[in-house]
Z-matrix of the N, CA and C atoms (Angstrom, degrees):
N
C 1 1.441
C 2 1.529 1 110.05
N 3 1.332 2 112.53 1 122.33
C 4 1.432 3 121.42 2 166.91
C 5 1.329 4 128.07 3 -72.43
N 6 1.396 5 108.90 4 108.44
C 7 1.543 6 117.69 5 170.77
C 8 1.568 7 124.75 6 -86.15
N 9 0.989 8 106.62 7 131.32
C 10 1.739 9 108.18 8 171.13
C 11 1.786 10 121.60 9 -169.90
N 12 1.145 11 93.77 10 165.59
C 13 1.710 12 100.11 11 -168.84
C 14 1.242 13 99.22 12 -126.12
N 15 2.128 14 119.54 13 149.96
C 16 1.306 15 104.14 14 178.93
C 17 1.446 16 91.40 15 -136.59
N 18 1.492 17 103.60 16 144.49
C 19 1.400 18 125.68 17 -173.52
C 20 1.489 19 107.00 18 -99.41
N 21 1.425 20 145.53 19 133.01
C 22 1.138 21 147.51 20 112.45
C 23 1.616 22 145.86 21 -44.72
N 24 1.386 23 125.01 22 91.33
C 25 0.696 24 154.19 23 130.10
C 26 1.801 25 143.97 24 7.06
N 27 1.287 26 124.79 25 113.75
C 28 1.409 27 111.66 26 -166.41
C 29 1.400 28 77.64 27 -104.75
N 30 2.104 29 122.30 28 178.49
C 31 1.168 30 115.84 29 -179.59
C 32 1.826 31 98.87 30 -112.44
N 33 1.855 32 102.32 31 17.77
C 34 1.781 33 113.07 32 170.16
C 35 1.627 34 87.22 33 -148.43
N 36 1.397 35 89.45 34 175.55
C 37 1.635 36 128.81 35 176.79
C 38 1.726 37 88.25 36 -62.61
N 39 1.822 38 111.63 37 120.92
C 40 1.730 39 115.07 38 170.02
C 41 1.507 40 104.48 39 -71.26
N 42 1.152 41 88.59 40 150.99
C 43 1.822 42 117.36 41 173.39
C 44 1.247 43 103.34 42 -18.97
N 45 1.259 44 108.48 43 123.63
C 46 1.602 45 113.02 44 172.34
C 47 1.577 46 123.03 45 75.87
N 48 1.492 47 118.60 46 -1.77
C 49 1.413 48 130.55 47 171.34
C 50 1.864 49 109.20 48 -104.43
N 51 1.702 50 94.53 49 152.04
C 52 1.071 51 97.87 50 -179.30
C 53 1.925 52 107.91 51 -98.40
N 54 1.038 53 120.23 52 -13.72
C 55 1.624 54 119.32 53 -177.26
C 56 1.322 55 87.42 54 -146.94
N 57 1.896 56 161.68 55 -93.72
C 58 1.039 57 169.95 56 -119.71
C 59 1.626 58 99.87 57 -48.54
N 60 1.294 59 125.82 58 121.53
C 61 1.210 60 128.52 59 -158.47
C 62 1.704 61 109.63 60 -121.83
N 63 1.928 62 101.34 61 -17.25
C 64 1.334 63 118.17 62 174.07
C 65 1.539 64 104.73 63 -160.42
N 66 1.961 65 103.78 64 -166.36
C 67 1.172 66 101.30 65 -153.99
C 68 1.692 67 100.10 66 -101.58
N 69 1.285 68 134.53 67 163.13
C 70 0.991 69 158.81 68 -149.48
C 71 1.972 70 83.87 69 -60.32
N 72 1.583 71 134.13 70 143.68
C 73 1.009 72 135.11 71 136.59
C 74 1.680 73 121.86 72 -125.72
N 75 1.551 74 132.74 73 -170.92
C 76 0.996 75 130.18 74 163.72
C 77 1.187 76 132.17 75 -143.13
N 78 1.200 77 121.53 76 173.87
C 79 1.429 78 116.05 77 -159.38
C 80 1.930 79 97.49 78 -134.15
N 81 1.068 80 114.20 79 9.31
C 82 1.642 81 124.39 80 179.19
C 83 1.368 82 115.61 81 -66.25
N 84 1.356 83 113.95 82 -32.13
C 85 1.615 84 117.12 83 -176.27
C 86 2.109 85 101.78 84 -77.18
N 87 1.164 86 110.01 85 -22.69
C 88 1.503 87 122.68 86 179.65
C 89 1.526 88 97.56 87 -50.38
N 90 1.398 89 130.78 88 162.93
C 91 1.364 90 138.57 89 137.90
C 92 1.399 91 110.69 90 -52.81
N 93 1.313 92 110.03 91 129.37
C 94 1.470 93 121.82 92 157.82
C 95 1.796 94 119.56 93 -26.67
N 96 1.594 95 94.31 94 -59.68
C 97 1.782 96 104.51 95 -178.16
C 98 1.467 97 108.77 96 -73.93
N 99 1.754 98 122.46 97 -1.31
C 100 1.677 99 100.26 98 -170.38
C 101 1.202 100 108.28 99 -87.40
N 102 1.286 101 109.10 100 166.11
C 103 1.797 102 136.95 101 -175.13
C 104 1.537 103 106.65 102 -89.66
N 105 1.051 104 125.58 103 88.78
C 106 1.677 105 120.15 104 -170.84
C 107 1.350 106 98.71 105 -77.73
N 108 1.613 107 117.04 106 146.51
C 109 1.401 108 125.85 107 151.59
C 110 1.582 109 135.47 108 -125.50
N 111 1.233 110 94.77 109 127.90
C 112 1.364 111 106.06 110 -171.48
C 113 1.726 112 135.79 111 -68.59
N 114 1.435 113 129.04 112 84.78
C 115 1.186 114 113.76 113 -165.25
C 116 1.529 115 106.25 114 -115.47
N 117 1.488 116 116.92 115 139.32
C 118 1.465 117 109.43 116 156.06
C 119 1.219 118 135.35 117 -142.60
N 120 1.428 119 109.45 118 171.07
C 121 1.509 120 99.72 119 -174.33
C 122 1.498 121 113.27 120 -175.04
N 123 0.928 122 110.31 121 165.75
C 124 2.066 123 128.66 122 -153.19
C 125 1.402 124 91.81 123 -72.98
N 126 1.389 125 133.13 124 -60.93
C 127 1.502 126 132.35 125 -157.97
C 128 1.488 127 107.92 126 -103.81
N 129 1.156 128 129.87 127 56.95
C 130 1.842 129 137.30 128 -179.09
C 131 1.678 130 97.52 129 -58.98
N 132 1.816 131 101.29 130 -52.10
C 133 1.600 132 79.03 131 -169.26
C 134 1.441 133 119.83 132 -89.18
N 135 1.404 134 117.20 133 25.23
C 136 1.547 135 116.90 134 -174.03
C 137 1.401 136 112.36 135 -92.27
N 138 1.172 137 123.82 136 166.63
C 139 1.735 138 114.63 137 171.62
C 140 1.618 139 124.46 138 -72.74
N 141 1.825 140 99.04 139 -26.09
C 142 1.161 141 103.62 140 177.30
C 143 1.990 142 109.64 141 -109.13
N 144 1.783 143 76.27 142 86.17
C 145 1.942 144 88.19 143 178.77
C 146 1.141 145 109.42 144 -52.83
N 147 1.470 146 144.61 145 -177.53
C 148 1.695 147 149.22 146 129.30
C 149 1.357 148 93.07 147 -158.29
N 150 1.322 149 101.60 148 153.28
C 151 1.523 150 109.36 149 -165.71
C 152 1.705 151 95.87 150 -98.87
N 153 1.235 152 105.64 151 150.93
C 154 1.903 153 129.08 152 168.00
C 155 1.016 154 105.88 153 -77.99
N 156 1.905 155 99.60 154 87.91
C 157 1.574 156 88.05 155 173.98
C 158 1.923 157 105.55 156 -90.35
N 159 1.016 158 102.26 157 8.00
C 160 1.643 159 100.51 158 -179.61
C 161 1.389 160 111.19 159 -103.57
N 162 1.520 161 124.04 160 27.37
C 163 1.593 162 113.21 161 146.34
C 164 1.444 163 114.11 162 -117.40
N 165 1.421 164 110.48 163 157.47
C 166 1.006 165 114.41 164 170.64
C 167 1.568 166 108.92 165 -158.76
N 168 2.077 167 94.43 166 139.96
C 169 1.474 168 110.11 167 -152.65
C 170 1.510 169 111.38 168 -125.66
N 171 1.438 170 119.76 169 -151.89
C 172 1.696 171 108.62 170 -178.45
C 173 1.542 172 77.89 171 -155.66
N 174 1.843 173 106.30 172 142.35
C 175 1.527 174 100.07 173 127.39
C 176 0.653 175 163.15 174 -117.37
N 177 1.914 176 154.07 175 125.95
C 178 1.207 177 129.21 176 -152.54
C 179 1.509 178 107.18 177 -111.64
N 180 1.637 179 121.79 178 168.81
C 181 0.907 180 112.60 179 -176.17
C 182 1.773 181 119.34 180 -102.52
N 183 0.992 182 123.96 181 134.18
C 184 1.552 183 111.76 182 -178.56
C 185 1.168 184 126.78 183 -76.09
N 186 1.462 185 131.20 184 140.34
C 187 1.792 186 119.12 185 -127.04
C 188 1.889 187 67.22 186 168.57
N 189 1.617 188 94.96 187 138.20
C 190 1.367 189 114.34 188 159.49
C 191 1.573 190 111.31 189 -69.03
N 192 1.400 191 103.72 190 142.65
C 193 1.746 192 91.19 191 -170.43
C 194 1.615 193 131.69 192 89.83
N 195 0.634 194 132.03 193 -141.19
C 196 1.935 195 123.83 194 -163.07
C 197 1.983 196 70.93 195 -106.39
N 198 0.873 197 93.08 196 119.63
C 199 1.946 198 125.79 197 160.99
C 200 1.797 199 98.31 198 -70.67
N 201 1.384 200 109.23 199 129.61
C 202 1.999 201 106.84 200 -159.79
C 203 1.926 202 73.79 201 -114.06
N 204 1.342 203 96.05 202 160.51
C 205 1.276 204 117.94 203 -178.38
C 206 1.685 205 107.99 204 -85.76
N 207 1.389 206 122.19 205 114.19
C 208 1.721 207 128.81 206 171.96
C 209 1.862 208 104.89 207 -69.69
N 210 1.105 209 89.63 208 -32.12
C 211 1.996 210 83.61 209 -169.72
C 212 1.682 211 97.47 210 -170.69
N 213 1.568 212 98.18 211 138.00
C 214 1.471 213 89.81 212 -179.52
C 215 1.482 214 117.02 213 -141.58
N 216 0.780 215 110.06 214 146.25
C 217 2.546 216 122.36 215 -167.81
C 218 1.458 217 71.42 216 64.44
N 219 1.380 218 130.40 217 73.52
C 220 1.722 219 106.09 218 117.69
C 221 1.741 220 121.02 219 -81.48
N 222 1.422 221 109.28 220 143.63
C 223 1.494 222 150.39 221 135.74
C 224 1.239 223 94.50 222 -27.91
N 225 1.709 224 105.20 223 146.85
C 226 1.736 225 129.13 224 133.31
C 227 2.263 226 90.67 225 -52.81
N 228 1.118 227 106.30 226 136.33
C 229 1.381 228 134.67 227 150.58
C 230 1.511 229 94.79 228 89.80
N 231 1.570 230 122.18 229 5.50
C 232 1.514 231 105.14 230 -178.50
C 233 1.778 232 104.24 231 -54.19
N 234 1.653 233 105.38 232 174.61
C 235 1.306 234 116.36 233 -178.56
C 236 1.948 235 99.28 234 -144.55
N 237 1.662 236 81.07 235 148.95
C 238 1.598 237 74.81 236 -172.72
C 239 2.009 238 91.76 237 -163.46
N 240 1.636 239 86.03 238 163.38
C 241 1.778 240 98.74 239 -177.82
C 242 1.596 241 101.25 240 -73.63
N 243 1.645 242 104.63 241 142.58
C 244 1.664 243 110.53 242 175.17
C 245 1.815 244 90.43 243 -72.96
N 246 1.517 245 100.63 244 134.87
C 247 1.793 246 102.45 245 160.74
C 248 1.479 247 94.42 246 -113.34
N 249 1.178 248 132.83 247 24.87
C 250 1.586 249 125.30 248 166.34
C 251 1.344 250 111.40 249 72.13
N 252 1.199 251 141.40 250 4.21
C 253 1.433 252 127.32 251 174.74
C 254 1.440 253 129.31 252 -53.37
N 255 1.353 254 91.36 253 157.75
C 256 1.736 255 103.87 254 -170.58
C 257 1.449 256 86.51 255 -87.98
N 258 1.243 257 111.75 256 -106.18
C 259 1.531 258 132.66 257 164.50
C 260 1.675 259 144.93 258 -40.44
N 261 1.172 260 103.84 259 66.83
C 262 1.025 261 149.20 260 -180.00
C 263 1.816 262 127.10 261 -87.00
N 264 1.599 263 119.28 262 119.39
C 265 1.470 264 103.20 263 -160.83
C 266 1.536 265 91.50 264 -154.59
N 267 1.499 266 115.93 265 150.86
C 268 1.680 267 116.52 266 -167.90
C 269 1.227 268 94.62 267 -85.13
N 270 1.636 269 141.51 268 158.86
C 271 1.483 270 119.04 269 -172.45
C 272 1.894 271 71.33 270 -151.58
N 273 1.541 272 113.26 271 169.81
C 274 1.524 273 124.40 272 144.09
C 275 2.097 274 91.45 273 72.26
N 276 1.426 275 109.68 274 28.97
C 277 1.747 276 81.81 275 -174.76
C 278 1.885 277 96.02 276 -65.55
N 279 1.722 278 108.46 277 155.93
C 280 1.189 279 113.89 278 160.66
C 281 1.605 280 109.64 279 -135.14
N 282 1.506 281 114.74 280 165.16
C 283 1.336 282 103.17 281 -177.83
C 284 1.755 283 115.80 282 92.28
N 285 1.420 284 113.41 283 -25.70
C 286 1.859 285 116.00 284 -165.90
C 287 1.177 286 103.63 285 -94.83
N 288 1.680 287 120.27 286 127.56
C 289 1.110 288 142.08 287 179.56
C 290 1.717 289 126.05 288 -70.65
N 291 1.583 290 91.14 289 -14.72
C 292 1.715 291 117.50 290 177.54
C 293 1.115 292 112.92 291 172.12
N 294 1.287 293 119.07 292 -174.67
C 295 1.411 294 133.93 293 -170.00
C 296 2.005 295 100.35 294 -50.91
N 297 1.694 296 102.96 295 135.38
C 298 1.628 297 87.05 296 166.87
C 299 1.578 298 90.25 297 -152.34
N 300 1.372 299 115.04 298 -178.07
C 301 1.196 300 148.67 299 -161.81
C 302 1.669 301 116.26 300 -107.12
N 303 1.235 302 99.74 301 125.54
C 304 1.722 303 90.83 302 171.80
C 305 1.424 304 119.26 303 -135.99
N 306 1.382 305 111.59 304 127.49
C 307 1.681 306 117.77 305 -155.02
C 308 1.956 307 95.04 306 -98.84
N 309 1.319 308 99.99 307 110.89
C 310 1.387 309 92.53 308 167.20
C 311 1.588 310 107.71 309 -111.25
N 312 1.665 311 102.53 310 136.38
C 313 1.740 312 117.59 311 -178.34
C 314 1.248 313 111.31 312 -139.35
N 315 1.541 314 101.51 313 162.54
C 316 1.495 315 105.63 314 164.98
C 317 1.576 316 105.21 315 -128.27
């Protein structure tokens, strides 16, 4: 069974932020050992999906104080180790033409 969570996305830093591009998600309910992958894209809820391969974003983690970077210039299809975070937020998108979507799974 496929697990995953999907984040929404601004295509800049929201009102009043200097990098945070959306709202806090997590990756804690994941297995410790899974391989998350990162895909996104403009039309999630349409029938005819295609992934954005022309943005590319960072995530940092939210933490009182300078927020440290979890992964950074991911791709639509990057892959990466779960570190279990709660608080978690897309920051720095570049490349996005508007608001998009990002499906993280294992």
């Amino acid at each position: 069974m496929s697990q995953k969570v999907t984040i929404v996305s601004e295509k800049q830093p929201q009102k009043g932020q200097n990098e945070r591009s959306s709202n806090n998600f997590t990756t804690a309910e994941f297995s410790k050992e899974a391989r998350l992958t990162f895909k996104a894209y403009y039309d999630y809820e349409l029938d005819s999906i295609e992934e954005a391969k022309d943005i590319v974003f960072d995530i940092k983690v939210d933490k009182t104080g300078k927020d440290p970077v979890y992964l950074e210039g991911i791709k639509s299809g990057h892959v990466a180790d779960n570190t279990h975070h709660r608080n978690l937020y897309i920051a720095n998108p570049k490349g996005a033409t508007g608001s998009f979507t990002v499906e993280v799974s294992i």
